[in-house]
C-alpha positions as CSV (number, residue, x, y, z in Angstrom):
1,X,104.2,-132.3,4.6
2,X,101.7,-132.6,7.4
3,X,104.2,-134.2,9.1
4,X,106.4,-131.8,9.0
5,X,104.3,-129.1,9.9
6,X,103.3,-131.0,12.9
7,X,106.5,-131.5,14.2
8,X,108.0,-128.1,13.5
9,X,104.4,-126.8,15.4
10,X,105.4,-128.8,18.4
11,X,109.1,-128.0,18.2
12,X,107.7,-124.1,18.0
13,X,105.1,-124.7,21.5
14,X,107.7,-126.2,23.5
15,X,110.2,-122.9,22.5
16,X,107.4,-120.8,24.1
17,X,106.7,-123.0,26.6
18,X,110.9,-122.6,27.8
19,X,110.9,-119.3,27.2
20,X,107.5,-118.7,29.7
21,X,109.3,-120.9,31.7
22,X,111.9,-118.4,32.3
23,X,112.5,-116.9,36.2
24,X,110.8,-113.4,36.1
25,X,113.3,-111.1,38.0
26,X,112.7,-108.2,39.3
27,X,115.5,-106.1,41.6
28,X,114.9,-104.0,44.3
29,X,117.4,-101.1,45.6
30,X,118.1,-100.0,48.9
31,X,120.3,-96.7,49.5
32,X,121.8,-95.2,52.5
33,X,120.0,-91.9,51.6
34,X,117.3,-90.5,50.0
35,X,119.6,-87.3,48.9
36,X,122.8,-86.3,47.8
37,X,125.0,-83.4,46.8
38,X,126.6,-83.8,43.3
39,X,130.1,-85.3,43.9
40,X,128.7,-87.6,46.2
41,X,128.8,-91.7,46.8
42,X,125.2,-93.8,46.3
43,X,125.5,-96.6,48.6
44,X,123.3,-99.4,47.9
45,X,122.1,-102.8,48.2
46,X,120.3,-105.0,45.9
47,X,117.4,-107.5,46.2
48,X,117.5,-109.3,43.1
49,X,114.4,-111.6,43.7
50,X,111.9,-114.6,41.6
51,X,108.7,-112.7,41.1
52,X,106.8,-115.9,41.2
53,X,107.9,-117.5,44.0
54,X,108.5,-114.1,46.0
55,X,112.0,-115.7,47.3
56,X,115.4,-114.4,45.9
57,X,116.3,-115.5,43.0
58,X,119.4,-117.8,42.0
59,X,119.8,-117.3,38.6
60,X,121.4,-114.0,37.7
61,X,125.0,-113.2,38.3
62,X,124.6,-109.6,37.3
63,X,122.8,-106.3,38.1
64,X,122.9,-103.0,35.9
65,X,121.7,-100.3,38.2
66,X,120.8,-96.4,36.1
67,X,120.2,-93.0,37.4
68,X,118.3,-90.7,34.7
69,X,117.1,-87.6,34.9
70,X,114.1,-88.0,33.0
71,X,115.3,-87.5,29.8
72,X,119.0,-89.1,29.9
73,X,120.9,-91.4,31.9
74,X,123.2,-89.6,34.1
75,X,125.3,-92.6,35.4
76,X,125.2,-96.6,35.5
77,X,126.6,-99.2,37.5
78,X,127.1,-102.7,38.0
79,X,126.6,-105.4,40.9
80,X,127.8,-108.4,41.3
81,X,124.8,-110.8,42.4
82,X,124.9,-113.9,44.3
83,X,122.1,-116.1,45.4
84,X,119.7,-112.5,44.6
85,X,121.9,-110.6,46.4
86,X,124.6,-107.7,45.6
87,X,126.1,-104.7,46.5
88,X,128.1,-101.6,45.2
89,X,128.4,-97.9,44.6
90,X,127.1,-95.1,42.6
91,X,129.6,-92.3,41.9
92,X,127.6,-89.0,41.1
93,X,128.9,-86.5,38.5
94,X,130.2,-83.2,40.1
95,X,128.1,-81.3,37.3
96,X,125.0,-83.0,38.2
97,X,122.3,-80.5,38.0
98,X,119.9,-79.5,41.1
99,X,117.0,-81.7,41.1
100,X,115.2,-85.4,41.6
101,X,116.3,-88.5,40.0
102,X,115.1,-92.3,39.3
103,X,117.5,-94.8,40.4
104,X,116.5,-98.4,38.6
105,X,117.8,-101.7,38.7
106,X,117.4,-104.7,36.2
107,X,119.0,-108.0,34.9
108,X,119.7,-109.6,31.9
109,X,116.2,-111.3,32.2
110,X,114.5,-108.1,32.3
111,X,116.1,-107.1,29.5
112,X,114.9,-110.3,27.5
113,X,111.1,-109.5,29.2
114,X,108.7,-108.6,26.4
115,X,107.4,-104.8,28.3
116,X,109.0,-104.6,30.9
117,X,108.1,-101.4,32.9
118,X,111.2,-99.8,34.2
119,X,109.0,-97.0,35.9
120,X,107.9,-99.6,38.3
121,X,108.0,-100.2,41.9
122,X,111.6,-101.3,41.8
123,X,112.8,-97.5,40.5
124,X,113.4,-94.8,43.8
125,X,113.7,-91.3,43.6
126,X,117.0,-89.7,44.6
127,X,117.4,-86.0,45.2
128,X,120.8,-84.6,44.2
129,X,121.6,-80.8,45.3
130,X,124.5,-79.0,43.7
131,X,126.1,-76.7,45.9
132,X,129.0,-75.1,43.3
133,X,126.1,-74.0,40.2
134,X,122.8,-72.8,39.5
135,X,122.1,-75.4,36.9
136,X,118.9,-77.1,37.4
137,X,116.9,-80.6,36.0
138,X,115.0,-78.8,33.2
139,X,111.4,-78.2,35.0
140,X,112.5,-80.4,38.0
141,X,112.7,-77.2,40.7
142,X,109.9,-76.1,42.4
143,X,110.9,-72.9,44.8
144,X,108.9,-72.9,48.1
145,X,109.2,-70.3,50.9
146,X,110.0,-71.7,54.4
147,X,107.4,-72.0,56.0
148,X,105.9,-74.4,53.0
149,X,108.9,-76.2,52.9
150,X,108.6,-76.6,56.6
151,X,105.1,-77.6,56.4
152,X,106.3,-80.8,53.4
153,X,108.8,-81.5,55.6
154,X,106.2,-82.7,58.2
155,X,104.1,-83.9,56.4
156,X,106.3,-86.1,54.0
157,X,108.6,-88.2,56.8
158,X,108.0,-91.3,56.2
159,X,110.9,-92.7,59.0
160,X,108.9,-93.3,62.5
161,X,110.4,-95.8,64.9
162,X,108.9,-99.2,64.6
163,X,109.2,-102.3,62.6
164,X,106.4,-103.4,59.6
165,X,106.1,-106.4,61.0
166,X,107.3,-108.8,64.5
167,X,109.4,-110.3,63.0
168,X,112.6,-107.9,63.0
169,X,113.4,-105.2,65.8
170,X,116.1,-102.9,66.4
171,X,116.9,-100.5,68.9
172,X,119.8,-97.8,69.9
173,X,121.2,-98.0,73.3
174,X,124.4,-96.4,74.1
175,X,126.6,-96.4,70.4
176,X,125.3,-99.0,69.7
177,X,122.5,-100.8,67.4
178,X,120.9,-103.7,68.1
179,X,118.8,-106.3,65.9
180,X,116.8,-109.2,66.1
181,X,115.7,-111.5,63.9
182,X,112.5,-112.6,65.7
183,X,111.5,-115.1,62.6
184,X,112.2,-118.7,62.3
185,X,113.9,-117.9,59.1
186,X,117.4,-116.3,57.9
187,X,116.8,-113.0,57.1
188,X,119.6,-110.7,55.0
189,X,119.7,-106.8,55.2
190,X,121.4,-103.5,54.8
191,X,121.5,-101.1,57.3
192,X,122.0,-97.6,57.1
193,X,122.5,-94.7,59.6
194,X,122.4,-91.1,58.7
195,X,121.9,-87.8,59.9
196,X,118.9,-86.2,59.6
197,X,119.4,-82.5,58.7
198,X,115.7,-81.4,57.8
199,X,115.7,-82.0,54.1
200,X,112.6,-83.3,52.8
201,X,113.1,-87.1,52.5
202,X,111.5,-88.8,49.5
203,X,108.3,-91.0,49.7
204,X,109.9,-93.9,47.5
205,X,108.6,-97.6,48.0
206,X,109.5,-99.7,51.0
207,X,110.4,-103.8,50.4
208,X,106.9,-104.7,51.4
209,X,105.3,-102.0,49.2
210,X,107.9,-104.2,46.7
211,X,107.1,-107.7,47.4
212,X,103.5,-106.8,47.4
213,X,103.9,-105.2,43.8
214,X,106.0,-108.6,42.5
215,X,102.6,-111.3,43.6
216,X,100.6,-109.1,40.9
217,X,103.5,-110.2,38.2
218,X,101.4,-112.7,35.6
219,X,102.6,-114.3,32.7
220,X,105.0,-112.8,30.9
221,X,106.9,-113.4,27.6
222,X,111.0,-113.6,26.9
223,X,112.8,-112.8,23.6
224,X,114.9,-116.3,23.8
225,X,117.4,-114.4,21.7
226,X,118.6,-112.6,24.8
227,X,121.0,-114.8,27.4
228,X,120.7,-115.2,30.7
229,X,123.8,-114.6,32.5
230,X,124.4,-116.9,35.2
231,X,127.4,-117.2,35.9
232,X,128.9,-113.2,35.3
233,X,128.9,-110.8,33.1
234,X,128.3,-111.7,29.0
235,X,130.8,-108.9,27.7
236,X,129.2,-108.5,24.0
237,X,131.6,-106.4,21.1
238,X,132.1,-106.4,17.3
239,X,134.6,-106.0,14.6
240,X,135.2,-103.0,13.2
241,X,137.5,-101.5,10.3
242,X,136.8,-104.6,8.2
243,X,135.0,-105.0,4.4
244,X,133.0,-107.5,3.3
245,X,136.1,-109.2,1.5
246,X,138.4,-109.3,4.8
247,X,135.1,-110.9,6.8
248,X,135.3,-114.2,5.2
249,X,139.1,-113.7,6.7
250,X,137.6,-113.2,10.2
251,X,134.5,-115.6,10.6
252,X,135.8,-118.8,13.0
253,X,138.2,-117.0,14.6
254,X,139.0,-116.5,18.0
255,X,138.6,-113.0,19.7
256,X,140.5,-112.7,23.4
257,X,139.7,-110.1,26.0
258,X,142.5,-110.1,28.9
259,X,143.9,-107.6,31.5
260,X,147.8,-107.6,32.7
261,X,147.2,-108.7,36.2
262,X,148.8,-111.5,38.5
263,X,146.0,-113.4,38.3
264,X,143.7,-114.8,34.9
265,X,141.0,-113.2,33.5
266,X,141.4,-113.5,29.5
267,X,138.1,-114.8,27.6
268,X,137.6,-115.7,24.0
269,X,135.1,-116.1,21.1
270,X,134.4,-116.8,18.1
271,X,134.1,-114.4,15.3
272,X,130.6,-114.5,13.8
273,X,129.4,-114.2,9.9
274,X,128.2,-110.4,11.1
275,X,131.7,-109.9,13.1
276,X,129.9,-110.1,16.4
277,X,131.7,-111.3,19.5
278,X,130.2,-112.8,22.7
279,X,132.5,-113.5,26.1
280,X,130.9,-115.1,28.6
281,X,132.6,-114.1,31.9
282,X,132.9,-114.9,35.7
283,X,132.0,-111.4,37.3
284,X,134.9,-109.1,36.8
285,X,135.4,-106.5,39.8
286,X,136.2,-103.0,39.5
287,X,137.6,-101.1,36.8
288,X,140.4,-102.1,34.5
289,X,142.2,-102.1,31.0
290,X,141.0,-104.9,28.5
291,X,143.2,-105.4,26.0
292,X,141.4,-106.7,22.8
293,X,143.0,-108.8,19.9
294,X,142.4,-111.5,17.3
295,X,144.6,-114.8,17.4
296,X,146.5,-115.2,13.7
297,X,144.8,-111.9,12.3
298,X,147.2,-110.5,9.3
299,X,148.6,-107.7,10.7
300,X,147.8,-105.9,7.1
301,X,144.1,-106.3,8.2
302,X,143.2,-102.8,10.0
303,X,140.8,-103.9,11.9
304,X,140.0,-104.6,15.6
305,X,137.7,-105.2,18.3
306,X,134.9,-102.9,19.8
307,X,133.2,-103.6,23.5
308,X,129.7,-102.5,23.1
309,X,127.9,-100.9,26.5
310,X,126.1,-103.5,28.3
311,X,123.1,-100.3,30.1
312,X,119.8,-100.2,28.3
313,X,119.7,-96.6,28.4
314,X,115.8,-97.3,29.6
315,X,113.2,-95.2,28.8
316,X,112.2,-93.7,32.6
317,X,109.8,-91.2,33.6
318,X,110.6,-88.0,34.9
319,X,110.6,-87.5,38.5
320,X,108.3,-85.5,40.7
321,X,109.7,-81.8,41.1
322,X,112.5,-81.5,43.9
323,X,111.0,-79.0,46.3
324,X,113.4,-75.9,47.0
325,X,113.8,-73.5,49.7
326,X,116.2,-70.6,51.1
327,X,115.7,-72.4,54.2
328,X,118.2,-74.9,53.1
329,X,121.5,-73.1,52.7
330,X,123.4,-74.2,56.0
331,X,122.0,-77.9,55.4
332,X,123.5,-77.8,51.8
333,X,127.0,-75.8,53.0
334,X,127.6,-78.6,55.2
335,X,127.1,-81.7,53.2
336,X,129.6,-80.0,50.8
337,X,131.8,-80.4,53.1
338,X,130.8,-83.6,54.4
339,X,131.0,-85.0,50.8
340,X,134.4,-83.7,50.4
341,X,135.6,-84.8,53.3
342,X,134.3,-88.1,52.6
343,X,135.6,-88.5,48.9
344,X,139.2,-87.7,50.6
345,X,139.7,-90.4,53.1
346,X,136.9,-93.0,52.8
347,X,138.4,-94.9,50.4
348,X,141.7,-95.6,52.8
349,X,139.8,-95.5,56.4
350,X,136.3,-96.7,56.5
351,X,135.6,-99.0,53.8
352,X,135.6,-103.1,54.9
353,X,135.4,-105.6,52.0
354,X,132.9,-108.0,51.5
355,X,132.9,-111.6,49.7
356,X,133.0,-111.5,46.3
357,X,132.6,-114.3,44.2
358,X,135.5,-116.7,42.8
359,X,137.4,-116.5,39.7
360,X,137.9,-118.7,37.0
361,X,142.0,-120.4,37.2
362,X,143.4,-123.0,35.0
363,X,143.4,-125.6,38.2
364,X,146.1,-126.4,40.8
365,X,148.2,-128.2,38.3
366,X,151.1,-125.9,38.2
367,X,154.4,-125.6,37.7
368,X,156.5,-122.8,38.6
369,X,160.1,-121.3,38.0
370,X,160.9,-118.4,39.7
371,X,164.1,-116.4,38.0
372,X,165.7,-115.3,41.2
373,X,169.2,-113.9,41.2
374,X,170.7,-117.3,41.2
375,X,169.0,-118.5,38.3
376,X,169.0,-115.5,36.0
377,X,169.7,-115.6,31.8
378,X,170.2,-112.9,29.5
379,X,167.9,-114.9,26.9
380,X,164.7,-116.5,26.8
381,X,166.2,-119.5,24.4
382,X,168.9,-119.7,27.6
383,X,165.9,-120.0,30.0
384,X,164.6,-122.9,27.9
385,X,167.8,-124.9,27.6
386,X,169.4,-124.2,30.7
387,X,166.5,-124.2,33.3
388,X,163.1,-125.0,32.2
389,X,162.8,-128.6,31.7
390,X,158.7,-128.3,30.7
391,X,159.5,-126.1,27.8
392,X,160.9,-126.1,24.1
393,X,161.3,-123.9,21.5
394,X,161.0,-125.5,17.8
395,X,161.1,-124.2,14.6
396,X,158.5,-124.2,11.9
397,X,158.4,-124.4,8.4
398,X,158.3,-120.8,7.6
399,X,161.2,-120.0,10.0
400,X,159.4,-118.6,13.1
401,X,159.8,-121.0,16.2
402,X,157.0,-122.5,18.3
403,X,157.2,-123.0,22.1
404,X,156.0,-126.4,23.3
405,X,154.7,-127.6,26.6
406,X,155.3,-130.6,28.2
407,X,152.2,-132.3,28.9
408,X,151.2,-133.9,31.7
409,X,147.7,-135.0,31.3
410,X,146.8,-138.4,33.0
411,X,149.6,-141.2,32.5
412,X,151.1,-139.7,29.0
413,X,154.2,-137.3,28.9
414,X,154.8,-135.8,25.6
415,X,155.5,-132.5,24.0
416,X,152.3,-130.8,22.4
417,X,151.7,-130.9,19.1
418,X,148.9,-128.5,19.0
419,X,148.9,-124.7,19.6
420,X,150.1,-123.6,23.3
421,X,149.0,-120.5,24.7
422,X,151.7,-118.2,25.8
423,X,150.9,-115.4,28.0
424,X,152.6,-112.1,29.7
425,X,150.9,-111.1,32.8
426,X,148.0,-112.9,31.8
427,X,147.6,-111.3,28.4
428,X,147.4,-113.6,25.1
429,X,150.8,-113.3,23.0
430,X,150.4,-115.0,20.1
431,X,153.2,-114.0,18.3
432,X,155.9,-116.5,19.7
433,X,159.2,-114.8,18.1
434,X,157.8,-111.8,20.8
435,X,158.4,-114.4,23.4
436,X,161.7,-115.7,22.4
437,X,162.3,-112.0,21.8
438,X,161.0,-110.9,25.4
439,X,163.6,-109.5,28.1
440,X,163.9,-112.5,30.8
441,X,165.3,-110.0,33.5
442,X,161.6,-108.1,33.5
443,X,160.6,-112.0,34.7
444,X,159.5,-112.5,38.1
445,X,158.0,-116.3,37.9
446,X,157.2,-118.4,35.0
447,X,154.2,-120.8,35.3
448,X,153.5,-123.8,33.5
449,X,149.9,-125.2,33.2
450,X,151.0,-129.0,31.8
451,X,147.7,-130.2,30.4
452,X,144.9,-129.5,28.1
453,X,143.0,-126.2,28.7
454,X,140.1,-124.0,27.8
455,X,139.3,-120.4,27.2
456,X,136.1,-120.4,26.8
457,X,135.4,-122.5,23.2
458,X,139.4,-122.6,22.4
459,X,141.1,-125.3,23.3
460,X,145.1,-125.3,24.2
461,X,147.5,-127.9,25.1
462,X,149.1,-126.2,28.0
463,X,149.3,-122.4,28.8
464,X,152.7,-120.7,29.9
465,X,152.2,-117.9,31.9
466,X,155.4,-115.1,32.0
467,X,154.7,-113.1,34.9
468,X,156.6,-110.1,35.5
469,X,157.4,-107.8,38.6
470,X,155.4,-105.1,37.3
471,X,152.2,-107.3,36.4
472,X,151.6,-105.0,33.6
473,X,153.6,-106.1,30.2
474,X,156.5,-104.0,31.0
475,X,158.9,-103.1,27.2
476,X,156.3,-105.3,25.2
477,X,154.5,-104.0,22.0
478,X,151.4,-104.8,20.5
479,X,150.8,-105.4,16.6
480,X,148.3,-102.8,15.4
481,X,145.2,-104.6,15.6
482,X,145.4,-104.3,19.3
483,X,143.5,-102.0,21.2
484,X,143.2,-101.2,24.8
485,X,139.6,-100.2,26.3
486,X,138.9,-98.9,29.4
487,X,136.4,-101.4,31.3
488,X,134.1,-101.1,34.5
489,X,133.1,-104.3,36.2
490,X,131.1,-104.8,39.2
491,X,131.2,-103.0,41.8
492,X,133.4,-104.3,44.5
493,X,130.7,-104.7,47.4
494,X,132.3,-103.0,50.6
495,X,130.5,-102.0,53.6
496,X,130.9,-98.4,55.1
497,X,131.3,-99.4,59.0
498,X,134.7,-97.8,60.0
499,X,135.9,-95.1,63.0
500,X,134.8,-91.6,62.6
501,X,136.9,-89.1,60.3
502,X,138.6,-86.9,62.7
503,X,140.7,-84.3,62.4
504,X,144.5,-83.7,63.1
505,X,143.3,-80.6,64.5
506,X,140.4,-82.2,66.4
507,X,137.8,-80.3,64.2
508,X,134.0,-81.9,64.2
509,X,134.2,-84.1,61.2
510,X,130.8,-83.9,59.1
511,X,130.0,-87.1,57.5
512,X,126.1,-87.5,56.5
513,X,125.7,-91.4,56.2
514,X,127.4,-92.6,59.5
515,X,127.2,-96.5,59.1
516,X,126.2,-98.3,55.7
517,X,126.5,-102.2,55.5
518,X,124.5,-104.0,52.6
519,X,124.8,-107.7,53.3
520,X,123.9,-108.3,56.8
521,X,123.1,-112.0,57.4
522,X,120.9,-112.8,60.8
523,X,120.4,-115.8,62.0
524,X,116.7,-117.0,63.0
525,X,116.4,-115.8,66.6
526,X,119.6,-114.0,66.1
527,X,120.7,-110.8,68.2
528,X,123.2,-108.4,66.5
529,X,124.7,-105.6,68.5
530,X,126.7,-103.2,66.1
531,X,129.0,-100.8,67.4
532,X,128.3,-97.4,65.8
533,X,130.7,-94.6,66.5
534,X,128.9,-91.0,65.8
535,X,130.9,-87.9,64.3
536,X,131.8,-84.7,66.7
537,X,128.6,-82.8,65.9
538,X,125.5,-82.9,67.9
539,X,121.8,-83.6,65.7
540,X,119.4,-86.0,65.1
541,X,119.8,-89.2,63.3
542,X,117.6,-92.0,61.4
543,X,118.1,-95.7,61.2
544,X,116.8,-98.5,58.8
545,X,117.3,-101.7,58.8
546,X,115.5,-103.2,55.2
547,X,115.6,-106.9,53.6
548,X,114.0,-110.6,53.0
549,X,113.7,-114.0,55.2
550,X,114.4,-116.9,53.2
551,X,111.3,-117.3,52.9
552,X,110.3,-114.1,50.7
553,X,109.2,-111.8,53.7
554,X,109.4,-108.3,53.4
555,X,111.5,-106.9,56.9
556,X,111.6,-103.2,57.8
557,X,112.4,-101.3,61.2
558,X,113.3,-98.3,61.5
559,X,114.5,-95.9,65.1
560,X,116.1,-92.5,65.6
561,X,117.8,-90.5,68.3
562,X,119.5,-87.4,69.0
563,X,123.3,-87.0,70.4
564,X,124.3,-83.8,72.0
């Protein structure tokens, strides 16, 4: 017995000691403003980095980024991270009420951290005016007469020219921007240019403020129950509709996620004693439809898959009181209309994309028929016989037929004997008669993967992909248990760098963040000159450059100028 005890003790110290061993994250935002009118675009950039070691960290493949109000979250995003570093966008609500709010940012390790304090030094306040109502953040307003508004205004500007430290400089000469790295390590950045119109800035914390916070981080404690997610996004649901009686049905089986697209991105899991559902997942980017389904439910079984919400819904503190003033009506008019303006034609115009990170595939090893008008069939059994020499429909006991794949797996060639996965545009059919049954003429391509593969746990001997010209499961029905969920990935990281928005009539166009990009990479030594093109209007503008060396320093410079 003492034995036992002994060895279940030591099995218990060295849990704890791999769950203090854990990489304590925490993620720091930069935005290309400080406000915003409701309607508006957050631009923003994340610094996902290893407390202890002060460098950024490698581990997680996903941030969740929140914007509460105090009392509610407001909106949520995702980022995709790589090496600790992500970026994306924050769409605001049009019915966002006047007022300040906190902007956070976490990972799946924070969420496993025994405490963790979202309130931190890695939440920012955002102000976010709303020009088309009078609805205001309850006891968020604080109405000031000019001349104390004025007075704040001067007071509170934190952006003076200059550079926290040597080590990075810019400078604006002529349209253009130009940075140095003056280190002797990589540094990575975002930069942001925007127009100052007077409205009170917000006194949030810089990167060094930041880094200086994360050397305090001591010990800290993980629930070991929570996963880190490494390589994307762990896409957790349930079963629901079912008794207790139809659950012993369910346990072991398979659960797929999938969207019709081109390209793969279909997960599985297995079914757990509680109905639970775990799909591990490279980073998916933007939004999309997930359809959701069980392979060989009954179809009498009404029941079906539920995607639960990833966003802790934290508890945040409210923010300091916006400060208000009459003084700010033309200001306000005219980022209206700069939002506007810029919800209308950024999309197309002045967004570049950036490098996202690889999906999964079922490897090189394909084969492909494309049904072109010289090889066309009015049947999928006359596509099998007459043209595709990898495939073969056979019947089963029961009647129903079962399409096999030729393998090709090392030096054997034989027909599989177990299950093959057949797919339309990328979604799971595992009815085969709906196969047979399918309209070949909606066919653009059919691809053959001839040797063992895996979706996540689930093993198939080959996978038949049915891609159609449509890419979207055009004239095929799904059973009942099927249900389709809207989705939202990551954000797909773009930077904001493109030619001014002019005109036909050669108006002044009025954007408010002139030049945004959120993964600058310098070079040690490097010089960057960035062309910036300015809008029509005359005024006075602020630039910051913000980010890390390799090496864990904090880099911050900031400049403005005026344009007539």
């Amino acid at each position: 017995m003492k034995k036992t005890m002994l060895i279940l003790t030591l099995l218990w110290i060295s849990f704890l000691a791999f769950a203090q061993g854990r990489v304590v994250e925490r993620t720091f935002v930069t935005t290309d403003r400080d406000n915003y009118i409701a309607g508006d675009i957050i631009w923003y950039s994340a610094f996902c980095v290893d407390a202890r070691q002060g460098t950024l960290s490698p581990v997680s493949a996903v941030g969740y980024v929140e914007l509460h109000d105090g009392k509610t979250m407001v909106a949520s995003a995702k980022v995709s991270l790589l090496d600790g570093r992500g970026a994306g966008q924050l769409a605001l609500p049009a019915s966002l009420p006047t007022g300040n709010y906190r902007l956070i940012a976490y990972t799946a390790q924070n969420k496993a951290e025994n405490g963790y304090d979202y309130n931190g030094l890695a939440s920012k306040t955002l102000s976010v005016f709303n020009v088309f109502s009078t609805e205001r953040v309850k006891d968020g307003v604080e109405v000031v007469e000019p001349e104390e508004y004025a007075r704040l205004c001067e007071e509170g500007s934190p952006i003076k020219p200059g550079s926290d430290r040597e080590s990075l400089t810019i400078e604006w000469r002529n349209d253009t921007l130009v940075l140095v790295n003056c280190g002797d390590k990589p540094a990575t950045l975002s930069l942001s240019v925007s127009h100052d119109d007077g409205i009170l800035p917000n006194g949030n914390p810089t990167i060094s403020d930041f880094t200086a916070d994360c050397r305090k981080v001591g010990p800290r404690k993980f629930d070991d129950q929570v996963i880190p997610e490494y390589e994307g996004e762990i896409i957790r649901g349930h079963v629901t509709g079912f008794s207790e009686e139809m659950m012993s049905k369910l346990v072991g089986k398979y659960a797929f996620i999938s969207t019709p697209s081109e390209e793969f991105d279909v997960y599985a899991s297995v079914i757990d004693e509680k109905g639970r559902v775990e799909f591990f997942t490279g980073n998916i980017y933007g939004s999309k439809e997930y359809i959701c389904e069980i392979e060989g439910i009954d179809p009498s079984l009404n029941c079906f898959i539920e995607l639960d919400s990833p966003f802790v819904g934290a508890p945040v503190a409210p923010a300091d009181k916006l400060p208000m003033s009459a003084s700010l009506r033309e200001q306000l008019l005219a980022r209206s209309v700069a939002m506007q303006v810029e919800r209308q034609f950024t999309a197309d115009t002045l967004l570049d994309p950036l490098p996202m990170r690889p999906g999964a595939d079922f490897g090189d090893d394909v084969i492909e028929y494309p049904l072109d008008d010289y090889t066309r069939f009015t049947t999928m059994d006359e596509v099998f016989v007459e043209f595709v020499q990898e495939l073969r429909a056979r019947r089963t006991r029961d009647g129903s037929r079962d399409i096999q794949v030729r393998l090709e797996d090392g030096t054997e060639s034989r027909f599989s004997r177990a299950r093959s996965l057949m797919m339309i545009d990328g979604v799971p059919v595992f009815d085969q008669e709906k196969i047979m049954a399918y309209d070949p003429l909606l066919v653009e391509v059919i691809r053959i993967y001839p040797h063992t593969c895996y979706i996540g746990t689930r093993v198939f001997e080959g996978i038949v992909n049915f891609v159609t010209y449509k890419h979207n499961l055009p004239g095929f029905k799904f059973g009942s248990n099927v249900r389709v969920i809207d989705y939202d990935g990551v954000a797909v990281p773009t930077a904001f760098t493109g030619a001014a928005l002019e005109s036909a009539d050669g108006y002044p166009d009025y954007r408010q963040t002139i030049y945004w990009h959120p993964l600058l990479q310098l070079a040690p030594g490097q010089t960057l000159v960035v062309p910036c093109r300015l809008p029509d209007y005359k005024g006075r503008f602020t630039v910051v450059a913000e980010g890390l060396s390799e090496a864990g320093e904090p880099l911050r410079a900031t400049t403005s100028f005026t344009t007539e």
